[in-house]
C-alpha positions, -999 to +999 in steps of 0.1 A: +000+000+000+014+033-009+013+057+027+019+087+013-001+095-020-028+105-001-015+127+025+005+140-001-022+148-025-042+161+008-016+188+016-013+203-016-049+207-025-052+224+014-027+243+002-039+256-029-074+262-016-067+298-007-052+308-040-085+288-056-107+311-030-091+340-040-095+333-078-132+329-071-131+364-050-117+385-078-141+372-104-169+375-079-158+414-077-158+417-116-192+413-115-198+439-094-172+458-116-189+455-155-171+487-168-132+468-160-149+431-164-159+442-201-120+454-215-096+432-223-077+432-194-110+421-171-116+394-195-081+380-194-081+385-154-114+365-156-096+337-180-067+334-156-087+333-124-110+305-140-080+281-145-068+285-114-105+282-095-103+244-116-068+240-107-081+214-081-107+189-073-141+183-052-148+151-036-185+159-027-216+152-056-226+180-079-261+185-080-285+167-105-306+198-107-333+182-125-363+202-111-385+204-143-393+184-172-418+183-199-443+150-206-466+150-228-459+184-239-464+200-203-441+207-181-442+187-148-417+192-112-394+170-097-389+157-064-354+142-057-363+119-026-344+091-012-360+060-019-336+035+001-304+040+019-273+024+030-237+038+042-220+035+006-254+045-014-286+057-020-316+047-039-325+081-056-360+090-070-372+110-092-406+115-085-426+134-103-452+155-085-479+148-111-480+112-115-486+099-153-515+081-157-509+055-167-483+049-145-448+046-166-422+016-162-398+020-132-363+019-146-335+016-125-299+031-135-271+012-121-243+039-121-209+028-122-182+033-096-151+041-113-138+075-096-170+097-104-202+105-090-238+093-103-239+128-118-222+121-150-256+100-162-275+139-154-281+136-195-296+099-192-317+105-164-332+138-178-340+121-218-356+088-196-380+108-174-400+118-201-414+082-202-400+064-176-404+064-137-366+068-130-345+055-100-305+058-095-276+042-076-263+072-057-225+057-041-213+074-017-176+083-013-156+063+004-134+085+025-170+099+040-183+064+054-167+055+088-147+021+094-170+009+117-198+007+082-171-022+079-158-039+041-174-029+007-167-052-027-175-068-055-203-088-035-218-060-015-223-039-049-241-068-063-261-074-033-268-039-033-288-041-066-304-067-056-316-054-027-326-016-046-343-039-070-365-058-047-371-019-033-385-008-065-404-039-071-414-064-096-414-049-130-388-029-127-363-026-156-322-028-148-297-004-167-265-007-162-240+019-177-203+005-183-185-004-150-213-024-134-227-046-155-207-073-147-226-068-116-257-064-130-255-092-148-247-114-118-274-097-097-302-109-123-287-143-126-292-145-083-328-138-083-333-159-114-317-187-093-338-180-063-367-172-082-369-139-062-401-123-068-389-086-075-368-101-109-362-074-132-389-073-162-357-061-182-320-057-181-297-035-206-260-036-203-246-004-218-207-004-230-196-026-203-166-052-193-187-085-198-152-100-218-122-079-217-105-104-243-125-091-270-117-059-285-092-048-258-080-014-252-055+003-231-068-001-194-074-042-204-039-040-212-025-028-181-053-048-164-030-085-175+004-063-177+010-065-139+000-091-111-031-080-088+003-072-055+010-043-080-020-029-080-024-032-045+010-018-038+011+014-056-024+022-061-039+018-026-038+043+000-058+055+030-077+085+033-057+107+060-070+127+088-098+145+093-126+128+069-145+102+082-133+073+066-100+084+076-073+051+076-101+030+054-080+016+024-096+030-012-080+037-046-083+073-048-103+091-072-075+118-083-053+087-089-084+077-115-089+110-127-047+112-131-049+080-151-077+089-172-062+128-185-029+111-191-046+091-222-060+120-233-033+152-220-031+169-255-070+173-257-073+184-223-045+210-223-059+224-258-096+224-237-080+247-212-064+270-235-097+272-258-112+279-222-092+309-216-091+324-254-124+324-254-134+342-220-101+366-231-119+377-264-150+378-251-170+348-258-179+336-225-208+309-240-180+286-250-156+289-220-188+284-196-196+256-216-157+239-210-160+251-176-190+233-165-179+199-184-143+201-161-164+212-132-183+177-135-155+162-144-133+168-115-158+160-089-140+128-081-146+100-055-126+073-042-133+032-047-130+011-016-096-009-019-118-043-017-139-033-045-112-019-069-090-046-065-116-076-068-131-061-098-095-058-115-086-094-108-118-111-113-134-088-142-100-078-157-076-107-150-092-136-144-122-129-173-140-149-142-177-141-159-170-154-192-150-186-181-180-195-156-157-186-129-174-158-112-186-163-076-208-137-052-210-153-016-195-184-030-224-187-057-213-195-090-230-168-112-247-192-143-270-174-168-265-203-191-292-218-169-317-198-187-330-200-220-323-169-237-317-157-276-295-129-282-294-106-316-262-086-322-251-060-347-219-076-358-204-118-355-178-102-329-206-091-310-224-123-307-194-139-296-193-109-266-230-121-256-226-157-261-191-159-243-197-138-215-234-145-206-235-179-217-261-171-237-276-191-268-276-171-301-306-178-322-303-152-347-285-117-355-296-086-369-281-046-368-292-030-344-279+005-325-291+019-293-281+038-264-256+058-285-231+030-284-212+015-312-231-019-307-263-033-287-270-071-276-306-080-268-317-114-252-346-121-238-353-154-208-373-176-212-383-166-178-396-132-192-365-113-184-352-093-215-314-086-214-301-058-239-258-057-240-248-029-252-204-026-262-183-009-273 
């Protein structure tokens, strides 16, 4: 475990929270100064104190802000209530205070945690509540949720949809965006098992890790480049003093967020200077518009150790789901027990479903969805529909 990236990381965003506060001051006080705030040299004071107010991240969620949305052509308000709650998430619900009539199918998002917060799906959420009653896995941060809450991992996620599931009730419909539909997938195949009575009417996988040996990019590849100790060694810390999970053992999220800009630096750096050319000459609609994305972007959160590192070996490393491997509670996960067909865009694709699910292919056909490169769509012979969605 590596001791001092956090602490490190700690002391050096304390200490540039005063130059970030005083950043935000002076452009709070060109506002109130319009005649300097509109020459050049306001707007290029405004450009430089907006990179330095983002020179530094938040570790608390941004707000979904959805308080109004139109159905039906009229508009109708909503209520953000917590449906269900637990010390590493909340069942969030969008409730609308005019209920549809008739009532419209409950959809439950699985967000994934992988270093951000439930926030990033803002654009999902608001384009299904036109037609859908809409529920979201809210995770809490890690280095927020005391020691005493005791272990999270790869079993307590997957026990956790289970559990919002049967909240929600029969009928409801499972989306699962990236990250945890390996989850997902083993969550559906547990009630199926136990022929629970809240199983899903419907589950689609969206651009997820169901077989990392197909089509394998960059983060597979350092997934198998190094044994499981490695990660475990350099990549785990604790949170430090003063939070409430202080000395629980996480993979920090600015080690994520680290990992993710350095795939992409050239594009980032060339966002931050169209960020500050455009405030400087005085189009402000585009550097908002850069602002906000980075402003989501670098709310980050941590991943328990437990749950990072079992989901690199067994998703990653082991490819535990598609060798009929995988285990939650010392289950074997087996959706070749049920009868399903599958239809796929492209013959790679079938292999994806077929392989990881140990589904049955019956027949294929294009198909795009979900504004991903590639959708899979089975459907039980117990009733339950399963859509995959890849990459």
């Amino acid at each position: 475990m590596n001791l001092f990236a956090y602490p490190a990381y700690q002391a050096f965003a304390d200490l540039m929270l005063p130059a970030r506060h005083g950043a935000a001051l002076i452009n709070r006080s060109l506002d109130a100064w319009p005649a300097f705030n509109d020459t050049p040299q306001g707007r290029s004071l405004r450009a430089s104190c907006d990179l330095i107010t983002l020179a530094g991240l938040t570790h608390s969620r941004p707000p979904f802000a959805l308080d109004e949305i139109e159905v039906d052509g009229k508009p109708v308000n909503i209520v953000e209530e917590v449906a269900a709650h637990t010390p590493f998430c909340s069942l969030l619900h969008f409730r609308k205070e005019t209920a549809p009539s008739p009532a419209q199918p409950r959809v439950l998002v699985i967000a994934p945690m992988s270093g951000h917060f439930a926030t990033l799906l803002r654009g999902t959420v608001k384009t299904m509540l036109a037609e859908h009653d809409v529920y979201i896995t809210d995770w809490h941060n890690p280095r927020d949720v005391p020691l005493s809450q005791g272990r999270f991992g790869f079993d307590e996620f997957v026990q956790h949809v289970i559990d919002f599931t049967a909240k929600i009730g029969p009928g409801t419909h499972l989306l699962a965006v990236c990250q945890p539909t390996v989850a997902a997938l083993a969550a559906v195949a547990l009630m199926a098992a136990d022929d629970h009575p809240a199983q899903p009417a419907s589950m689609t996988l969206m651009a997820g890790p169901l077989d990392t040996r197909i089509n394998p990019t960059k983060v597979n590849a350092l997934a198998k480049s190094k044994p499981i100790e490695w990660f475990e060694r350099n990549l785990i810390s604790a949170v430090p003093f003063g939070f409430a999970g202080a000395h629980r053992r996480v993979y920090p999220g600015f080690v994520q967020l680290n990992a993710f800009m350095a795939m992409n630096l050239g594009r980032h750096l060339d966002s931050f200077e169209t960020m500050y050319y455009e405030r400087a000459k005085g189009d402000p609609a585009k550097a908002d518009t850069i602002r906000v994305f980075y402003e989501e972007y670098f709310a980050t959160m941590d991943l328990t150790a437990d749950f990072y590192l079992e989901t690199v070996e067994t998703v990653f490393q082991r490819h535990a789901l598609p060798l009929h491997e995988l285990e939650v509670g010392g289950r074997l996960i087996e959706p070749s027990k049920r009868t399903i067909s599958a239809r796929s865009g492209k013959r790679s694709r079938r292999r994806t479903c077929a392989t990881s699910c140990g589904l049955t292919s019956r027949r294929i056909m294009c198909r795009r969805a979900w504004g991903t490169t590639g959708c899979l769509t089975a459907t039980a012979g117990s009733g339950i529909s399963i859509r995959a969605c890849v990459r």
